[in-house]
N, C-alpha and C positions, 0 to 999 in steps of 0.2 A: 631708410634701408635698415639702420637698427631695428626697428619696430617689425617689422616683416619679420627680423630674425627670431625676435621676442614670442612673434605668435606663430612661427613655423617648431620653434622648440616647445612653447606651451600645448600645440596642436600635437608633438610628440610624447612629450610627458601623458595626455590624458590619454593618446591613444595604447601607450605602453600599459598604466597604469591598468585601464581597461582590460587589456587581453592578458593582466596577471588574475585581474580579479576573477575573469571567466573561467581561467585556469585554478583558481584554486576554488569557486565554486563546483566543475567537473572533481574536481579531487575529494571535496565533500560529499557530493551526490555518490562516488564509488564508494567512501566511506560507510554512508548509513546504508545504500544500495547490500553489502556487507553486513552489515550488520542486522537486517533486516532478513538473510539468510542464515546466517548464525541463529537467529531467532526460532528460524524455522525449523533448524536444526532437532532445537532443544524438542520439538514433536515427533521427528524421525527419532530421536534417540532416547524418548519417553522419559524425560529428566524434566519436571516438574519446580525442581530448585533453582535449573539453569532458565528454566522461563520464566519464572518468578526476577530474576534479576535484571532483565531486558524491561523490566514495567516499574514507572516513575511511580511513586508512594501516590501520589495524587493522580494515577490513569486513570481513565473511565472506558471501558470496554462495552460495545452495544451490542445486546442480544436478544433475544424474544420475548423477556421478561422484565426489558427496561434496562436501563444501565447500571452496570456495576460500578461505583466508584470506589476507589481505591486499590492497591497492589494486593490487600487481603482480601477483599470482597472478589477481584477478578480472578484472584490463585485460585478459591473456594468455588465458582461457578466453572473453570476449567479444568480441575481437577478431575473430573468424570473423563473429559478427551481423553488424557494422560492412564486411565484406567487399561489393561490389560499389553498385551507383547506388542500389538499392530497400531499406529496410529489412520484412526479414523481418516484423517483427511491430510490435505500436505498443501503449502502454498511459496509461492518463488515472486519474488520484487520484477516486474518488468519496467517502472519508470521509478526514479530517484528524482525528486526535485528539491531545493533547499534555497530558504529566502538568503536574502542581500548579506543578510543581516551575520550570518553560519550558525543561528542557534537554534531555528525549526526549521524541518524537511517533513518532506509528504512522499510515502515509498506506496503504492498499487500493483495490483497483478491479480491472476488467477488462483483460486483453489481449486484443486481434484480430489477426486477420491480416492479408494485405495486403487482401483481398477485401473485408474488414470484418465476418468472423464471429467472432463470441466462440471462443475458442480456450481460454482458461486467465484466472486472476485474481493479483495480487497481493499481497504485503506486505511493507512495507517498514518500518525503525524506523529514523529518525533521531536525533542526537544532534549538539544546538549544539555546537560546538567553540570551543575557547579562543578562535581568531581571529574566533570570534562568525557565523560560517559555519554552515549547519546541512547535516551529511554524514552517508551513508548508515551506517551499521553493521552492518544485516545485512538481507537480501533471499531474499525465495524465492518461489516460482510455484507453481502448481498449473495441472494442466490442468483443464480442464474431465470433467466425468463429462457423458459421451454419454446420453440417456436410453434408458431398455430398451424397446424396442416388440415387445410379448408378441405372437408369432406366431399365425395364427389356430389355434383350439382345433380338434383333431376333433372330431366328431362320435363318440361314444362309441357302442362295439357296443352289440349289441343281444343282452343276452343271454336264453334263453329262454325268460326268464316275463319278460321286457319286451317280445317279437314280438308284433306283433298279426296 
């Protein structure tokens, strides 16, 4: 009977422990999910210094010219975005994920344009830093794939034992 009791309360504990963990990984995922909008921010509000601070010294940001690695090398190749009143483009976190572990997450989603058509999508992986900060480490886009709109078919000859 004891023993029953032992593993009715062990079977309690693990399943407690569990569904704090779940919970405090939902509480991390809102976290960088957050801050991965704050990010975004820093492009509606053309602040180049506040986006500069969202990227770990060691980022590597992917773009058409190879990777940027480093927080100076990415400032220096995004600095053009950040050029004039509008920002070219804007993008929103629709999935947060973040390992077991709470020190990297992976936030995705959509970019648009100014117009507000989907244009391309993102991904991003973060990584909590010592000073308890959670900053970019590596980033990259895709455009979007335009769909094929199959032009209309001919009409196939008519060859002749098909003539009527």
């Amino acid at each position: 009977m004891k023993r029953w009791m032992l593993v009715a309360l062990a079977a309690v504990i693990v399943l407690s422990t569990g569904g704090a963990r779940a919970a405090v990984h939902g509480d991390l995922a809102a976290v960088v999910k957050a801050r991965e909008v704050a990010f975004a921010k820093t492009m509606a509000d053309r602040n180049l210094k506040a986006f500069s601070a969202f990227i770990s010294r060691e980022g590597v940001f992917f773009g058409g010219k190879g990777p940027a690695r480093g927080r100076a090398a990415v400032v220096d190749v995004w600095k053009r975005f950040f050029d004039g009143p509008d920002a070219p483009f804007s993008w929103e976190p629709e999935t947060a994920e973040v390992l077991g572990t709470g020190k990297l997450a992976l936030t995705s989603g959509p970019v648009h344009d100014p117009s507000g058509e989907l244009i391309g999508t993102f991904t991003t992986i973060w990584r909590l830093e010592s000073d308890g900060k959670w900053r970019v480490v590596f980033d990259k886009g895709c455009d979007v794939c335009k769909p094929v709109v199959p032009e209309k078919a001919a009409e196939p000859e008519k060859t002749p034992e098909t003539k009527q």
